[in-house]
N, C-alpha and C positions, 0 to 999 in steps of 0.2 A: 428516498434513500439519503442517509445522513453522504453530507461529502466535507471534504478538504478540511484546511485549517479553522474556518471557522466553529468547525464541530469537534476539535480538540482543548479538551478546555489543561490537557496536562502536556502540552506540547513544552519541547524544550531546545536550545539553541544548540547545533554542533559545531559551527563556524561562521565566519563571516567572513570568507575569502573566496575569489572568482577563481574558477579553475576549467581547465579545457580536458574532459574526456577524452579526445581523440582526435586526432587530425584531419581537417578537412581535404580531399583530396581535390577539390575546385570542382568535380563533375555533381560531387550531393547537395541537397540543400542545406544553406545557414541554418540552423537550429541552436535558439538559446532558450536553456530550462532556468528559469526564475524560479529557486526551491529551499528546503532546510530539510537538512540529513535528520530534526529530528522528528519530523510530520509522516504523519504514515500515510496520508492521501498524497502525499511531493512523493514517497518512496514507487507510490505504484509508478511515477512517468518513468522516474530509474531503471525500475526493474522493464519495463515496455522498449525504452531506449537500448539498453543494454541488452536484451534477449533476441532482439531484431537487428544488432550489428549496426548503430545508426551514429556518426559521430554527433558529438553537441558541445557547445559550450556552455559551461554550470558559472549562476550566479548564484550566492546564495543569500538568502533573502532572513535578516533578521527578526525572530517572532519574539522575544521580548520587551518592544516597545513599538512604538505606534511607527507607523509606515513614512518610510521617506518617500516626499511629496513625486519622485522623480516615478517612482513604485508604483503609487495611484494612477499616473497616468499609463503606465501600463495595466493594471489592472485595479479601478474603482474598487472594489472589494477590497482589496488589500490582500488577496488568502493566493496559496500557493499549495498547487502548482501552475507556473502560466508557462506558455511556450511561445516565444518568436520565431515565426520561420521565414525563409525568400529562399524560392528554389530558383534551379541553376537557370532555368529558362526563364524567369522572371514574369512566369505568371502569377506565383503569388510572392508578394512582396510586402516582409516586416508584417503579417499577420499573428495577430495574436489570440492564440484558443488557451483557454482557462476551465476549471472544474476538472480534479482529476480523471475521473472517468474517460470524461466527453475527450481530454487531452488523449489518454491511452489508448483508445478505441480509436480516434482519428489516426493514429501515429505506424497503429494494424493496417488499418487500412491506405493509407500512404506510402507505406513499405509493404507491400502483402508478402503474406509465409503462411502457406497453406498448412502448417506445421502448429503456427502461433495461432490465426486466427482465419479459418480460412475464408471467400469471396464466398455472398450468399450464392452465388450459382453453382459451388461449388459442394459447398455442402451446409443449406441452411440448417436440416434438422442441428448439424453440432452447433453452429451456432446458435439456436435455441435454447439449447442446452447447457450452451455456458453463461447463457444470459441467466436461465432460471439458477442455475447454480449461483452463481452471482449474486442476484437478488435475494435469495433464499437464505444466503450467508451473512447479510446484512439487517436484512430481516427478522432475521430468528435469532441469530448467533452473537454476532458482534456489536448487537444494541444494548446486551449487556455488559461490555468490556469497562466504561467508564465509571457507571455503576459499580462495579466490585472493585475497582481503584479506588474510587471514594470511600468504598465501606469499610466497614472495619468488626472485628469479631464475629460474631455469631450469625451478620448480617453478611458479611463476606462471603462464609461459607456458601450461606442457603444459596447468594446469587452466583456463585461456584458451581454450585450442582445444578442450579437449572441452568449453565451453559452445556458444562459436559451432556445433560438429559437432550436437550435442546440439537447438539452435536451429534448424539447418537440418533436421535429421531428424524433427522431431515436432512444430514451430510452424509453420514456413515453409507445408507443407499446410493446416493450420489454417485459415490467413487468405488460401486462395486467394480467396473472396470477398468479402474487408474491404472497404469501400468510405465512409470509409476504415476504420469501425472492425466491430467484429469482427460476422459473420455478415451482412454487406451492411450495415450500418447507417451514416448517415450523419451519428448521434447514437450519444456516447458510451453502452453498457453498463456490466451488472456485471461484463464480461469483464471492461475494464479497469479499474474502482473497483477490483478486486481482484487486478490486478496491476501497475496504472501506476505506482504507488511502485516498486516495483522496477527499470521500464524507464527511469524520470528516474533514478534510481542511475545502474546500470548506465553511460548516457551521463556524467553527471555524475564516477563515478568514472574512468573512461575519461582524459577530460578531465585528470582531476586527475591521475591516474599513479598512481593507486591500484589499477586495473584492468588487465590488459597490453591493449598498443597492439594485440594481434590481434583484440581485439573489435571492432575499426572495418570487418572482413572480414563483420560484419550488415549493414552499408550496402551490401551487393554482393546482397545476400538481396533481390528486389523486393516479396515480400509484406512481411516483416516489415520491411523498411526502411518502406514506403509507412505502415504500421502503427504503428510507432514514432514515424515525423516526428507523424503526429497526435497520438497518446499524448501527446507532447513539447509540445504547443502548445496542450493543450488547457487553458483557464481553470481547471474544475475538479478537474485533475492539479495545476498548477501553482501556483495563489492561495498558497499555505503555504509553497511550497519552494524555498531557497535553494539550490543546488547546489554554487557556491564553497563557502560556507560551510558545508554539512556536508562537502563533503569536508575543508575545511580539519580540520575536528574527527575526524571521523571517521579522519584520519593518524593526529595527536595520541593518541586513544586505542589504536590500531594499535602505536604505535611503544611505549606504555606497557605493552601486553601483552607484545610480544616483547620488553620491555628485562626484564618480572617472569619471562620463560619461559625467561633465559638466565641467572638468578641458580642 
């Protein structure tokens, strides 16, 4: 499965200022998110932090030029999102997990909320289920995202319709019982910590014209529509994300690629 900033090739900067989420109240662990408001793999730890009531400290880690050296040694890679953590009992201390996924999924389980993600004893088959979902989403769905940023005309569209086709054939099942969110839940999951960046895209490019207007043929989808409108509205997706404005950037970089791919 593609992950993180490395697999963004139209990733775009929102800030460079450190800011604190929430206060620590001295009994939770230190958490610092090393991230950029405008990476959709840094959004999933967001949405995972913020859905699970976790305070944290945000740094925000510049993607338009090459990593300050201080950067790399937290994380070789250079990609984001990473997390430092030292809990109160000081068994784990200044730990660093990286790869958004692997970050989210540990953060569920760190904080459990049988709500968000529950304990495999508890109920593996969901868990199952939101892995396949998961995978299935990146898989099928969203391999096509950058591809149809790239394209343009005639070639946009087609790779337009075989998302929406794509969407209808292997999500729209999925979420026959979203209610509204995924596996009857009436509270956000890991399903969407780990894909609702990409569904606020998605509309957001849309929107912007970045995306062909055939995607709007999801809103005729009754599962994933019903599923997206939540996605879209939910606090924890949203608190971070600008959508004019990264599409506005997200062009900008777009048009700077194909202007270096026609020299």
């Amino acid at each position: 499965m593609a992950d993180d900033s490395k697999d963004c090739p139209f990733l775009v900067d929102m800030a460079t200022v450190t800011h604190t989420e929430s206060l620590n109240n001295g009994n939770s662990p230190e958490i610092t998110l090393y991230t950029n408001h405008g990476c959709p793999w840094a959004h999933r730890a967001h949405i995972t932090l913020r859905a699970l009531n976790v305070p944290y400290k945000e740094v925000i880690i510049p993607l338009d030029r090459p990593r300050d050296p201080w950067y790399l040694e937290i994380n070789p890679r250079g990609l984001v999102p990473s997390v430092k953590i030292t809990t109160a009992d000081g068994k784990i201390k200044d730990e660093i997990i990286t790869e958004s996924g692997i970050v989210s999924t540990f953060l569920a389980e760190m904080f459990p909320d049988s709500k968000f993600w529950p304990r495999s004893e508890e109920n593996p088959l969901l868990r199952a289920r939101i892995n396949f979902f998961v995978d299935t989403w990146f898989t099928m769905v969203n391999k096509l995202m950058y591809p149809i940023l790239r394209a343009e005309g005639e070639e946009k569209d087609k790779l337009g319709s075989q998302l929406v086709a794509a969407v209808k054939k292997e999500i729209e099942p999925l979420l026959e019982n979203a209610k509204p969110f995924f596996g009857g839940s009436k509270h956000i999951t890991l399903a969407e910590a780990l894909t609702a960046s990409f569904v606020v895209r998605y509309q957001a490019y849309t929107d912007g014209g970045l995306m062909p207007s055939v995607l709007k043929e999801l809103n005729a989808l009754p599962n994933y529509s019903k599923w997206s409108k939540a996605v879209c509205n939910e606090d924890s997706v949203t608190y971070i994300f600008d959508g004019p404005e990264i599409s506005k950037l997200t062009a900008e970089r777009i048009a700077k690629l194909n202007a270096e791919a026609k020299k």
